[in-house]
LOLONU-260641 format. One record per residue: residue number from 1; residue in one letter; x, y, z of N, C-alpha, C in turn. Coordinates in steps of 0.02 Angstrom, whole numbers, plus 50000, padded with zeros to 5 digits. Example, Ala and Ser with C-alpha at 12.3 -4.5 7.8 and 13.67 -1.06 7.14 Angstrom:
2
+-----+--------+-------+-------+-------+-------+-------+-------+-------+-------+-------+
! num ! residu !  n.c1 !  n.c2 !  n.c3 ! ca.c1 ! ca.c2 ! ca.c3 !  c.c1 !  c.c2 !  c.c3 !
+-----+--------+-------+-------+-------+-------+-------+-------+-------+-------+-------+
!   1 !      A ! 50660 ! 49716 ! 50390 ! 50615 ! 49775 ! 50390 ! 50660 ! 49835 ! 50390 !
!   2 !      S ! 50642 ! 49888 ! 50354 ! 50684 ! 49947 ! 50357 ! 50645 ! 50002 ! 50394 !
+-----+--------+-------+-------+-------+-------+-------+-------+-------+-------+-------+
***
This chain:
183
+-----+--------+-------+-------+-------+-------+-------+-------+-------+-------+-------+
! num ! residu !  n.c1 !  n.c2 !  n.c3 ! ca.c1 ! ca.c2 ! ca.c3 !  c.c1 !  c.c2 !  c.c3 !
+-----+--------+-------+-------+-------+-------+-------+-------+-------+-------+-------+
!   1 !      X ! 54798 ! 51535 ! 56839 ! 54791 ! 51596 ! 56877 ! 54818 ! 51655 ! 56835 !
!   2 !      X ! 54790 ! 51715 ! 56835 ! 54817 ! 51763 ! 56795 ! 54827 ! 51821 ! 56827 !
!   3 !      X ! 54826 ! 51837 ! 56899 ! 54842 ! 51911 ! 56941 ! 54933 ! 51854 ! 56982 !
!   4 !      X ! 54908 ! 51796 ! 57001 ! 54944 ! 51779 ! 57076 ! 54955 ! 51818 ! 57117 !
!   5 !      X ! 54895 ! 51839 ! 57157 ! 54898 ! 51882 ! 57228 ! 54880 ! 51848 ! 57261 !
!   6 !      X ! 54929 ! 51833 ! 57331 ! 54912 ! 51797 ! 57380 ! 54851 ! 51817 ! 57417 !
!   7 !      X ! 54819 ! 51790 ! 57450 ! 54773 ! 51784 ! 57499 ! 54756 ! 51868 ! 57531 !
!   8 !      X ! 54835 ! 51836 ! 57571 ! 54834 ! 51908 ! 57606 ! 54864 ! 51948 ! 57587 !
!   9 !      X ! 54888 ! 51976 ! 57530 ! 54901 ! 52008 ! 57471 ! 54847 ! 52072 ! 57476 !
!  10 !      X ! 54796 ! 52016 ! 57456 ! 54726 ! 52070 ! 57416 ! 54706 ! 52070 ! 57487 !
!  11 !      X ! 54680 ! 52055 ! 57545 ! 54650 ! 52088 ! 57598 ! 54677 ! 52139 ! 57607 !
!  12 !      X ! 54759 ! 52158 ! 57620 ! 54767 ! 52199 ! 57657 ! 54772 ! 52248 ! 57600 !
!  13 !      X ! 54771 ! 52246 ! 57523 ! 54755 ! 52304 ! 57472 ! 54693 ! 52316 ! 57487 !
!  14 !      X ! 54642 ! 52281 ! 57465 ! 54562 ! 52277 ! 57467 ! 54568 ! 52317 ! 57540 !
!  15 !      X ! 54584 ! 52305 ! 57611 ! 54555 ! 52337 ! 57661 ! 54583 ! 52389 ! 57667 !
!  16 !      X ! 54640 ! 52411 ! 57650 ! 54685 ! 52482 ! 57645 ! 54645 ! 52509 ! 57608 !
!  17 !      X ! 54636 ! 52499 ! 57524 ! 54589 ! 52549 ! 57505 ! 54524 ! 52569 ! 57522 !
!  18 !      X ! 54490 ! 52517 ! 57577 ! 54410 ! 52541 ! 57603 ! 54428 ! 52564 ! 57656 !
!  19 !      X ! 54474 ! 52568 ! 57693 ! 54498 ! 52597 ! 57758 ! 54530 ! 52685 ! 57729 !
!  20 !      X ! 54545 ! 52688 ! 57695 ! 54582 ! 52743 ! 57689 ! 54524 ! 52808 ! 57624 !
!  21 !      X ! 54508 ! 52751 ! 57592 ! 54433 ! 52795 ! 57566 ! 54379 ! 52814 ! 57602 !
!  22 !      X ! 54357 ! 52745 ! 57642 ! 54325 ! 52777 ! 57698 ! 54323 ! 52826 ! 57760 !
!  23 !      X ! 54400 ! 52812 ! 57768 ! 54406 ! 52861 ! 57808 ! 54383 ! 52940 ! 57800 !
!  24 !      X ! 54403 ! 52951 ! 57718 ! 54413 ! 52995 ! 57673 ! 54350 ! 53046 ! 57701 !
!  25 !      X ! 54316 ! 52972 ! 57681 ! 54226 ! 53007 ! 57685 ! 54192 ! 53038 ! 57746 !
!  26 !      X ! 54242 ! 53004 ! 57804 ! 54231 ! 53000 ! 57870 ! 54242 ! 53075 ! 57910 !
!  27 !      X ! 54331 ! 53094 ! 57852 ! 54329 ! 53151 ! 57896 ! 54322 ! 53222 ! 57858 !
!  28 !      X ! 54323 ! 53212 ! 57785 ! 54308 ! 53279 ! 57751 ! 54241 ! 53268 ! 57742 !
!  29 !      X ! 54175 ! 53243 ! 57776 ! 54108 ! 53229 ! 57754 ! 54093 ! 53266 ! 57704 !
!  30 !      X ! 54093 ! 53336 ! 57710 ! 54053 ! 53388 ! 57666 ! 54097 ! 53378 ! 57579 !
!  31 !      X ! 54127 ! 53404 ! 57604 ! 54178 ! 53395 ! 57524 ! 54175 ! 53307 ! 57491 !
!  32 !      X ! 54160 ! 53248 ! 57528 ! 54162 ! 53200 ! 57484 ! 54068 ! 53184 ! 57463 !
!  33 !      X ! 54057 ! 53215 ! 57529 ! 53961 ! 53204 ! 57502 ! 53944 ! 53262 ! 57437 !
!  34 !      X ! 54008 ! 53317 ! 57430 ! 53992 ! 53353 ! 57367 ! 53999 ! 53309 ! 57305 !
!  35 !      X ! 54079 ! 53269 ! 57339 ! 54110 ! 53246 ! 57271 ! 54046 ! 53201 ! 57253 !
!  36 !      X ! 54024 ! 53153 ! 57310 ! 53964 ! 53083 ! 57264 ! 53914 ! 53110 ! 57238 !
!  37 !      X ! 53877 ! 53160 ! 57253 ! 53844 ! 53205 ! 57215 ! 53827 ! 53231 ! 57139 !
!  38 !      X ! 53883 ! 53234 ! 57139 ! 53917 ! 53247 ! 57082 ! 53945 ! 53199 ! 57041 !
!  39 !      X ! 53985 ! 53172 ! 57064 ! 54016 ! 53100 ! 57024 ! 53956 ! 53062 ! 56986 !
!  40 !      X ! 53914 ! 53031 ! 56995 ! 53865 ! 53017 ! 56920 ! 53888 ! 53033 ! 56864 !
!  41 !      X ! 53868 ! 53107 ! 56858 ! 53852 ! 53151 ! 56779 ! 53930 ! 53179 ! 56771 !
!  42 !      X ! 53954 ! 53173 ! 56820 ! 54041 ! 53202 ! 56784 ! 54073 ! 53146 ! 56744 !
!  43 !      X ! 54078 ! 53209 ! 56689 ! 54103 ! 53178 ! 56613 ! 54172 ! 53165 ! 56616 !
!  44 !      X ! 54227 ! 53197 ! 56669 ! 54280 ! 53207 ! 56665 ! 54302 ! 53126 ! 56707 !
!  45 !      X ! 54289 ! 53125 ! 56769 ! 54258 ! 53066 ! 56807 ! 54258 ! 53001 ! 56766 !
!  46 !      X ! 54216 ! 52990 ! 56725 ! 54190 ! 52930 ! 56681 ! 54241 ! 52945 ! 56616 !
!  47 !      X ! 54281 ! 53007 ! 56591 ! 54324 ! 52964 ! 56554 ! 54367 ! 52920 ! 56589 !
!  48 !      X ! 54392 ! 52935 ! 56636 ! 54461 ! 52910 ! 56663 ! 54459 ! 52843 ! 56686 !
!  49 !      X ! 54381 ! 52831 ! 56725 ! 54365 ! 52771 ! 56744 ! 54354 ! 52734 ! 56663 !
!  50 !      X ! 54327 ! 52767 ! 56632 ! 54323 ! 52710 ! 56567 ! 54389 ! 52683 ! 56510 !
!  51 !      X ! 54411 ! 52739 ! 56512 ! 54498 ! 52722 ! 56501 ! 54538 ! 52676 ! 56540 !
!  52 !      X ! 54520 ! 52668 ! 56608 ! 54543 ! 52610 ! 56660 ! 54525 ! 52557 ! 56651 !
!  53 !      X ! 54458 ! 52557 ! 56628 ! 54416 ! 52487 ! 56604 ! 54436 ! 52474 ! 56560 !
!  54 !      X ! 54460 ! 52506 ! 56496 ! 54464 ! 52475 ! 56423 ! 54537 ! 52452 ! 56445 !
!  55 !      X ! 54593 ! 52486 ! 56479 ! 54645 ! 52467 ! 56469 ! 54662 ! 52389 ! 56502 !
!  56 !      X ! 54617 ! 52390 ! 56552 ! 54610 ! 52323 ! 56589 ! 54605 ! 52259 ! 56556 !
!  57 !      X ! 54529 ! 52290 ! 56522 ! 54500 ! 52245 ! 56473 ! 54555 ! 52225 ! 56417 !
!  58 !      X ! 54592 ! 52288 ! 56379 ! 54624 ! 52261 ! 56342 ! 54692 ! 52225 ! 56377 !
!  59 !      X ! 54741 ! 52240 ! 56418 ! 54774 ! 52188 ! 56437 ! 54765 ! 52113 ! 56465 !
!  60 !      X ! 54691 ! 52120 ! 56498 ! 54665 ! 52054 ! 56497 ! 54660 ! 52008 ! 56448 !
!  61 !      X ! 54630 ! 52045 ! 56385 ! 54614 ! 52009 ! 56336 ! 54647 ! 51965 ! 56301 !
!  62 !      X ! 54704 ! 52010 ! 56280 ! 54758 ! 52014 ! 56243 ! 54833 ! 51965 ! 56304 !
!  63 !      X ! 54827 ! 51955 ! 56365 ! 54863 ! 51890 ! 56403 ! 54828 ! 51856 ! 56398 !
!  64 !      X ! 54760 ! 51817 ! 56427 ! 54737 ! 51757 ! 56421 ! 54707 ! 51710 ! 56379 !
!  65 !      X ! 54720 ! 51636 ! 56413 ! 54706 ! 51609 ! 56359 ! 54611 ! 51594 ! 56339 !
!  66 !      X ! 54614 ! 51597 ! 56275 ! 54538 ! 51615 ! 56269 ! 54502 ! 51541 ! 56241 !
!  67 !      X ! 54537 ! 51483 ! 56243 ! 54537 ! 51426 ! 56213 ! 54520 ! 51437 ! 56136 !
!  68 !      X ! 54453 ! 51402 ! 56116 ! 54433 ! 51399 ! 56060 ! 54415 ! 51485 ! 56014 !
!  69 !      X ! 54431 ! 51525 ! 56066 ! 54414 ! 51592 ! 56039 ! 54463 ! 51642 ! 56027 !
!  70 !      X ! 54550 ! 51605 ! 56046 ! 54602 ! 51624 ! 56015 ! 54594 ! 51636 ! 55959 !
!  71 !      X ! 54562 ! 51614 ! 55901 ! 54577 ! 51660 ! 55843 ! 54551 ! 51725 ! 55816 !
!  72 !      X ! 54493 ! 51742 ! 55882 ! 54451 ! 51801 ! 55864 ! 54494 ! 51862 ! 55923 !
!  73 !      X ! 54545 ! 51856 ! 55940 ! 54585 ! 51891 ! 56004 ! 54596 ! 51965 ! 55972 !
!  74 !      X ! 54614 ! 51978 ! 55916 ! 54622 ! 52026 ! 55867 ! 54554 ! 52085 ! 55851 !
!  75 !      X ! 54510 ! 52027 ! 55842 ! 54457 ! 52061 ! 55857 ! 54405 ! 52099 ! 55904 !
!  76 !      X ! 54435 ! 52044 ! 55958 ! 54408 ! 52059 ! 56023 ! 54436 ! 52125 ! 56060 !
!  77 !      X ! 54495 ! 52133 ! 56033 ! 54549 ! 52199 ! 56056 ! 54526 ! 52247 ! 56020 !
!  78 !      X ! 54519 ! 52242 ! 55958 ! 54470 ! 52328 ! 55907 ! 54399 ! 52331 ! 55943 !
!  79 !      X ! 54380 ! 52275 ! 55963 ! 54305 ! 52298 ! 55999 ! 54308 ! 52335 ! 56066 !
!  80 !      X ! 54349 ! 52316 ! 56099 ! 54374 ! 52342 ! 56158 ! 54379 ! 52412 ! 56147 !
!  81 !      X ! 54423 ! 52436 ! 56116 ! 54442 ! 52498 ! 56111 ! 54404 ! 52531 ! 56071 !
!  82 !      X ! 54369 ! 52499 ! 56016 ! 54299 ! 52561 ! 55960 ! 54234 ! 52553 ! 56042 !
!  83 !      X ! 54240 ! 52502 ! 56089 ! 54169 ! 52508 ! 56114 ! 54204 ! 52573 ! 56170 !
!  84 !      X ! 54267 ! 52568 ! 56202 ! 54282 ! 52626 ! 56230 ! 54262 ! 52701 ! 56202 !
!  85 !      X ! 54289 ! 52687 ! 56131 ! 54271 ! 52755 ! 56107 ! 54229 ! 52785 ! 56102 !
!  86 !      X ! 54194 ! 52743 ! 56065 ! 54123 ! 52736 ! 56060 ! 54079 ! 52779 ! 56107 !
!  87 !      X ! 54091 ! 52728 ! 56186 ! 54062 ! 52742 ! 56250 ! 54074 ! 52814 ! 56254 !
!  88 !      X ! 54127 ! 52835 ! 56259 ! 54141 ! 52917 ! 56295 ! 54101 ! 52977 ! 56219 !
!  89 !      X ! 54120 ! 52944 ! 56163 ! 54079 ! 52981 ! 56109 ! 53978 ! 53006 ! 56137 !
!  90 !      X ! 53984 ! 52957 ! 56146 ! 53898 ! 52953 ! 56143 ! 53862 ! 52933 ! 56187 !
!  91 !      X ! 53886 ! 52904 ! 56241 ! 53871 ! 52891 ! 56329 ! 53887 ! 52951 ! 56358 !
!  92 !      X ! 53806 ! 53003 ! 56347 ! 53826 ! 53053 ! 56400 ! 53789 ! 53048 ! 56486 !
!  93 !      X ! 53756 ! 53002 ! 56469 ! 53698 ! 52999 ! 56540 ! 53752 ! 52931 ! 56591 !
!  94 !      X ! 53781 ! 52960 ! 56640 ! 53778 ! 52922 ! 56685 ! 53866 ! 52882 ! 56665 !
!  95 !      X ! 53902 ! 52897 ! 56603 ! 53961 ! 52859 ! 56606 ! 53985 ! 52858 ! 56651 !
!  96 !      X ! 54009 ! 52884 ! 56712 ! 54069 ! 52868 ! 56765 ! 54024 ! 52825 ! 56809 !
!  97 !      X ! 53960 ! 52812 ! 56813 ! 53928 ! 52765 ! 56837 ! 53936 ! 52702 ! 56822 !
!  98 !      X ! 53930 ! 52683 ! 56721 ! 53925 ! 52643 ! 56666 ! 54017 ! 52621 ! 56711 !
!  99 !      X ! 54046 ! 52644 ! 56701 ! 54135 ! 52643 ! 56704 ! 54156 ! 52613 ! 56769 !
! 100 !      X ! 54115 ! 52644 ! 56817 ! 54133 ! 52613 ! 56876 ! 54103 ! 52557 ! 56881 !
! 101 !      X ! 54047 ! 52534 ! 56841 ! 54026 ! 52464 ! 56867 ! 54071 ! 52423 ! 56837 !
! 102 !      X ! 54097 ! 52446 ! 56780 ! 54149 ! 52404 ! 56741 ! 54201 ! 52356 ! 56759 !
! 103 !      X ! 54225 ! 52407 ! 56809 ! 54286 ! 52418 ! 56831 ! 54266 ! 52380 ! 56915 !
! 104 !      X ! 54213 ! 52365 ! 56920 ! 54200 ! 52321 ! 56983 ! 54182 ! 52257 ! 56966 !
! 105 !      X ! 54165 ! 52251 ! 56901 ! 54163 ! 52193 ! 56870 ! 54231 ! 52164 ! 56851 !
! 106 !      X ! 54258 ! 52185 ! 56839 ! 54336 ! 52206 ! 56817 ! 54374 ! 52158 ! 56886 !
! 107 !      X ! 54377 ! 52204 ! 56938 ! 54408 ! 52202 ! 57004 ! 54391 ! 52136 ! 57040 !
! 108 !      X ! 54312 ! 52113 ! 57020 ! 54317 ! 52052 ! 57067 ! 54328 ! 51999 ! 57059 !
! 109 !      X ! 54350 ! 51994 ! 57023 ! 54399 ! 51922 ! 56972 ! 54468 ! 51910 ! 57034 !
! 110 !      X ! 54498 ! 51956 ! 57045 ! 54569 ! 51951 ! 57071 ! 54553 ! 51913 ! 57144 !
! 111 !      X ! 54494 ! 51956 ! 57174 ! 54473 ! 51953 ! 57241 ! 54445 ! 51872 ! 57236 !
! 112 !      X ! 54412 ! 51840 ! 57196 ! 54396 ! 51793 ! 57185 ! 54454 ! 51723 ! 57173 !
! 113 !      X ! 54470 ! 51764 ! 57129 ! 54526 ! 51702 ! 57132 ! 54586 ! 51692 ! 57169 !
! 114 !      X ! 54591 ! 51733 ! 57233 ! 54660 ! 51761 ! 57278 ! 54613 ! 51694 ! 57316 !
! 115 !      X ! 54567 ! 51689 ! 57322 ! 54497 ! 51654 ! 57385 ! 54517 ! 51588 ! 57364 !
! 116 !      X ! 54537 ! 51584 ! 57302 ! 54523 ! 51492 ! 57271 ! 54547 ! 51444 ! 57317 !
! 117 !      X ! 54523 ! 51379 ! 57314 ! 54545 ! 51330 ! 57363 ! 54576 ! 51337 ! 57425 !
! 118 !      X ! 54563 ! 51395 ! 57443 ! 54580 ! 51416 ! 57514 ! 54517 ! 51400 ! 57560 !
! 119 !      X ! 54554 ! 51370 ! 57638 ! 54480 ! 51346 ! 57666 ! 54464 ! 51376 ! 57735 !
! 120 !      X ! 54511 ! 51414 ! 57744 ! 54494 ! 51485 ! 57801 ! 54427 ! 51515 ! 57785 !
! 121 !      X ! 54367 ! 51530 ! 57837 ! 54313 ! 51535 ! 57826 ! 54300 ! 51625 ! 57829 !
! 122 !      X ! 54350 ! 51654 ! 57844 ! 54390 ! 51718 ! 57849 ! 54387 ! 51745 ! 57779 !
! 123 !      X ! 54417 ! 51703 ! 57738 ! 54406 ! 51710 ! 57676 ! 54329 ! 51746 ! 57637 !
! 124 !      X ! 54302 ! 51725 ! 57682 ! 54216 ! 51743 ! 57651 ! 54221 ! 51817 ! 57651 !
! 125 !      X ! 54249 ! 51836 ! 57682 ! 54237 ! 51917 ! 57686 ! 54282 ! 51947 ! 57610 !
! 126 !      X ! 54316 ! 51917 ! 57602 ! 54322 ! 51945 ! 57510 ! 54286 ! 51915 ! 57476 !
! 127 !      X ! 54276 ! 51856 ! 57460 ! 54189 ! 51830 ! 57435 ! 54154 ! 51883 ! 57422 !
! 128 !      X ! 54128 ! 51909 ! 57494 ! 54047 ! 51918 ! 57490 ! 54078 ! 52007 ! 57450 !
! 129 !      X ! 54133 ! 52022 ! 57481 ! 54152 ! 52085 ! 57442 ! 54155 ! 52093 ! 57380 !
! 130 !      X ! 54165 ! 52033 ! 57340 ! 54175 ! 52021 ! 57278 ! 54111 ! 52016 ! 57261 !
! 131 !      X ! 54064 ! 51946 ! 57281 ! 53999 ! 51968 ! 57250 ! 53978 ! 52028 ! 57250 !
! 132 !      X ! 53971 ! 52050 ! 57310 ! 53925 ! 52122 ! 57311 ! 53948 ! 52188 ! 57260 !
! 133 !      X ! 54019 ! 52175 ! 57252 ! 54068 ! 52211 ! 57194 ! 54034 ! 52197 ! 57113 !
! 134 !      X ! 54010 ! 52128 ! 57105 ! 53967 ! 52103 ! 57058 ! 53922 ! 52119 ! 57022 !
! 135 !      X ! 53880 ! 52099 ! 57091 ! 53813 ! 52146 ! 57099 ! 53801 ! 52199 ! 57071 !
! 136 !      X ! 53831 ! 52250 ! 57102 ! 53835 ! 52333 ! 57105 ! 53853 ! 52354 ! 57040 !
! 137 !      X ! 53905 ! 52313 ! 57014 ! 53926 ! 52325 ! 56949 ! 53879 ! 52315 ! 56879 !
! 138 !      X ! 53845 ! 52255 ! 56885 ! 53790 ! 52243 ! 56857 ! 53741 ! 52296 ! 56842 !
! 139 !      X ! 53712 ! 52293 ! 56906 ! 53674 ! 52372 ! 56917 ! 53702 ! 52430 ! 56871 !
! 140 !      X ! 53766 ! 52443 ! 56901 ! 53783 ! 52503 ! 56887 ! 53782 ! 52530 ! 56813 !
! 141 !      X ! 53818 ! 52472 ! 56774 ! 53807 ! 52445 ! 56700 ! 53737 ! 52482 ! 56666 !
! 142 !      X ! 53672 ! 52406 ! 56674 ! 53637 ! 52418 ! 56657 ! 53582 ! 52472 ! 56684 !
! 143 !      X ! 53582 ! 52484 ! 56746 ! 53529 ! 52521 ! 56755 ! 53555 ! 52580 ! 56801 !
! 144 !      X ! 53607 ! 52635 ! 56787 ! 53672 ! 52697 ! 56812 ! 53628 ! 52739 ! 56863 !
! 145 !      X ! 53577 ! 52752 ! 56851 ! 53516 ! 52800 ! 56908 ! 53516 ! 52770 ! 56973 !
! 146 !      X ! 53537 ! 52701 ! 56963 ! 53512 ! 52687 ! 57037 ! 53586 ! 52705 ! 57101 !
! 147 !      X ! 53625 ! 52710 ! 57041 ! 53685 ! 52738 ! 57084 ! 53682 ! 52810 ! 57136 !
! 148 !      X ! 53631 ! 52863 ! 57076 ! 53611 ! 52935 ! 57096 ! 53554 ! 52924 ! 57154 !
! 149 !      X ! 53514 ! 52872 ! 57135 ! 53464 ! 52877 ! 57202 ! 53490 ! 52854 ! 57255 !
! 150 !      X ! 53552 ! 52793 ! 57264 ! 53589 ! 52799 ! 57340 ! 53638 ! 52829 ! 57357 !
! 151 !      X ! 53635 ! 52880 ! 57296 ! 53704 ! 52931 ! 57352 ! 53653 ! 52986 ! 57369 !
! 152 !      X ! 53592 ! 52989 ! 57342 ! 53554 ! 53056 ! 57351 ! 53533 ! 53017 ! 57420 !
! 153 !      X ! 53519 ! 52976 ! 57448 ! 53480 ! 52931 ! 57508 ! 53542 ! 52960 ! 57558 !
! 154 !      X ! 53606 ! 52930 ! 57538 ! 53658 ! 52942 ! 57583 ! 53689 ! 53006 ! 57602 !
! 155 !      X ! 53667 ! 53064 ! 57548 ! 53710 ! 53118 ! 57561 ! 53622 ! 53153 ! 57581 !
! 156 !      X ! 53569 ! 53132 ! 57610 ! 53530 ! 53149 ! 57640 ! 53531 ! 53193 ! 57696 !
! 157 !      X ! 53584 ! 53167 ! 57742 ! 53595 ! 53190 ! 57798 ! 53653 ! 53177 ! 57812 !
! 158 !      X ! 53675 ! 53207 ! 57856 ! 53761 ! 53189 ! 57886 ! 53774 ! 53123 ! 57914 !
! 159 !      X ! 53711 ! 53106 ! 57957 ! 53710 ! 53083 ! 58013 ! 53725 ! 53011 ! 57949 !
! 160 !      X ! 53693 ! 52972 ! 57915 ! 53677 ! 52931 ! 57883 ! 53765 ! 52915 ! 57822 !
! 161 !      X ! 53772 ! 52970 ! 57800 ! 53842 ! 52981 ! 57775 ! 53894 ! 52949 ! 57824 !
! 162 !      X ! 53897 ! 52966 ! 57867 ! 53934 ! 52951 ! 57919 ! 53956 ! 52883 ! 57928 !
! 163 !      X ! 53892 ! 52868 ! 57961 ! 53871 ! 52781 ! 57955 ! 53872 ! 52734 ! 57913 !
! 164 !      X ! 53875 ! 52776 ! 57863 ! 53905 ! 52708 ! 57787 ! 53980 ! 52721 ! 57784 !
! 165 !      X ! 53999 ! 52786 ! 57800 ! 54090 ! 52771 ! 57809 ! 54115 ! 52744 ! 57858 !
! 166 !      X ! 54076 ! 52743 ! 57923 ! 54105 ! 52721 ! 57956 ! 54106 ! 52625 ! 57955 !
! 167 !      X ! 54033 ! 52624 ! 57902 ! 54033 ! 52535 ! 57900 ! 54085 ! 52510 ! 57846 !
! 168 !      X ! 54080 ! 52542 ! 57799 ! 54148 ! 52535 ! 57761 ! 54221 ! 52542 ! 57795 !
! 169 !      X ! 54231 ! 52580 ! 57842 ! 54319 ! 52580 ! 57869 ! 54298 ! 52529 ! 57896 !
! 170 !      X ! 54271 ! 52500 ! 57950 ! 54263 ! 52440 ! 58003 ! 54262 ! 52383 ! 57962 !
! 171 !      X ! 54229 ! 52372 ! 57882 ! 54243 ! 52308 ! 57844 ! 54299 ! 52319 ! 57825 !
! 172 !      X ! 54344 ! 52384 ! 57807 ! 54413 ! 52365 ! 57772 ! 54454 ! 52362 ! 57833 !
! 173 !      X ! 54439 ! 52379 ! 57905 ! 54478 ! 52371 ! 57957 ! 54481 ! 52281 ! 57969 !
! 174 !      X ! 54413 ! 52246 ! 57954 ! 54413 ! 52165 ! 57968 ! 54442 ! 52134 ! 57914 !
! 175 !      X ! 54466 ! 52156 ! 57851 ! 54478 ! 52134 ! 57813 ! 54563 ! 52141 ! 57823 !
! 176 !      X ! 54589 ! 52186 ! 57833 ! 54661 ! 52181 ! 57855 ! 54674 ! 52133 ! 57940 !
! 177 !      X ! 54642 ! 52151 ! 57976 ! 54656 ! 52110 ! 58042 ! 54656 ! 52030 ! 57994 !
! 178 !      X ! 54590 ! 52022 ! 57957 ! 54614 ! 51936 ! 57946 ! 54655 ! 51920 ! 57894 !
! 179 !      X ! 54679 ! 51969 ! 57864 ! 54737 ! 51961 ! 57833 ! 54808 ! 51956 ! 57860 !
! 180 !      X ! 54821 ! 51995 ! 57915 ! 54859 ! 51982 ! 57959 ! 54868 ! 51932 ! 58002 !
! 181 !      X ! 54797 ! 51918 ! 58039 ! 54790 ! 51867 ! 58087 ! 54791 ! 51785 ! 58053 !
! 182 !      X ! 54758 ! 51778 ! 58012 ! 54735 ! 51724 ! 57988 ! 54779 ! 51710 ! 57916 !
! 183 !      X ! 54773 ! 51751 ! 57881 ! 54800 ! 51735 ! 57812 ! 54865 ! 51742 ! 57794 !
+-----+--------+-------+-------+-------+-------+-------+-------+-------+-------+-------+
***
């Protein structure tokens, strides 16, 4: 194991931060449907998230064990940090997109392995958070536009904005109750 976060550790982090972001969205609508708007193409945005990623990446790297690929660990750490550089050098389309998927790729490792051999069926709800964290990240990675076409879908209308914050607080609201209740 390389985080050891209990169970209900990461629910009630994981649901505090979708409860309290969502909320975010819930009650300053206008000002956060500016911020997603915007967030794509902000350069300022995607350094910080990509600096979060590399630093991740590199303390990851650089604690675990890599078996047969311990002797390339040295190397793997200058790649880390020239592909960081790299990235913010010459990734001008879409980095805080590129960064955030990173960094959800990044994130669902912990959520995943907090789940391990645990047989509460409660549990699924960081699962499927984690896959879908996966997912999205993948996406976000390779193909960053599709990020701009669902916030442009979502910041469509109020009414629709609304309704995705409000589905987001109600999953980080179930995710703390079964952290509490159950875990």
């Amino acid at each position: 194991m390389i985080y050891q976060l209990s169970l209900q550790t990461t629910g009630l982090a994981v649901g505090l931060l979708l409860v309290l972001s969502h909320a975010l969205g819930l009650i300053k609508s206008t000002a956060s449907m500016d911020f997603a708007r915007a967030f794509p193409r902000s350069r300022p945005v995607g350094a910080i998230l990509l600096l979060m990623a590399a630093v991740w990446s590199f303390l990851l790297v650089s604690d675990i064990d890599l078996g047969e690929f311990s002797r390339l660990r040295k190397l793997m750490l200058v790649g880390i940090v020239a592909g960081a550089v790299l990235s913010w050098m010459y990734v001008e389309e879409f980095l805080a997109v590129r960064a955030l998927g990173m960094l959800l790729l990044l994130a669902a490792e912990p959520l995943l392995e907090s789940c391990a051999l645990r047989s509460e069926p409660s549990r699924l709800l960081l699962v499927i958070l984690a896959y879908a964290w996966i997912i999205a990240g993948l996406f976000f990675v390779g193909m960053p536009y599709l990020l701009r076409d669902a916030v442009k879908i979502l910041t469509s209308q109020k009414q629709i904005w609304r309704l995705a914050a409000l589905g987001g607080l109600l999953y980080g609201a179930a995710l703390m109750s079964a952290a509490l209740i159950w875990w």
